[in-house]
N, C-alpha and C positions, 0 to 999 in steps of 0.2 A: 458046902461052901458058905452059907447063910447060917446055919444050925437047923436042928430038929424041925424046929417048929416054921421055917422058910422050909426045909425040903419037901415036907406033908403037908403045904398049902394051906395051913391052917389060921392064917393072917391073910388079909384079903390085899389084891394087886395095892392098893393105894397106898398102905402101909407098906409091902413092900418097896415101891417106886419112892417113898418119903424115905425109907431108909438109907436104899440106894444112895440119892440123892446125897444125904446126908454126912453119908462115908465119901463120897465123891468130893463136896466141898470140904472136907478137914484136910484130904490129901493136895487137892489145890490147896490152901491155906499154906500147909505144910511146905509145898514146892515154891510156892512166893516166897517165902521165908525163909530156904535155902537158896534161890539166886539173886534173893536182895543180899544176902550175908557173901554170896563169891562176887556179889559186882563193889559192896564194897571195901572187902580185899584186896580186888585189884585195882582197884583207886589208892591203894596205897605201896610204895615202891619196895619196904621189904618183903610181901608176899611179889613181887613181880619177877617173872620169869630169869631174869639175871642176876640178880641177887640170890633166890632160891639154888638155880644150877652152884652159884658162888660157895653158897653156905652149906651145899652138899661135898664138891669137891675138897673142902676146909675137911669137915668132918671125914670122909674118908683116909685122910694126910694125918688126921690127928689119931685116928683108929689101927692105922699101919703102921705109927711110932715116928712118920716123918715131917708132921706138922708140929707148928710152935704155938702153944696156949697163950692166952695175953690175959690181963686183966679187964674187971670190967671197968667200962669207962665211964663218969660219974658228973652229971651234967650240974652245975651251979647254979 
């Protein structure tokens, strides 16, 4: 789990517990950084849940031949 040299104890507890430690705070880091990015997401209304269901439903109509393509629309 550690490698070689963590499973033959051949580093002593305090380095391992810094290690620990170590990989512990990047994965936090990590997980603050993916729910600051999904809160703010859904601060904004084209990721919000009726829009999305919306722009699924499209794309499946468009996939089965029954939906209508539009252009894009081009703000000034």
């Amino acid at each position: 789990m550690y490698g070689p040299a963590l499973e033959f104890e051949e580093i002593g507890e305090e380095v391992k517990d810094e290690v620990r430690r170590q990989v512990i705070d990047k994965i936090v880091e990590r997980v603050r950084g993916k729910l600051k990015a999904r809160d703010e997401r859904e601060d904004d209304p084209f990721w919000g849940r009726g829009n999305q269901e919306h722009l699924r439903r499209a794309a499946e109509r468009l996939d089965s031949g029954e939906g209508v393509e539009h252009g894009l629309i081009e703000e000034e």
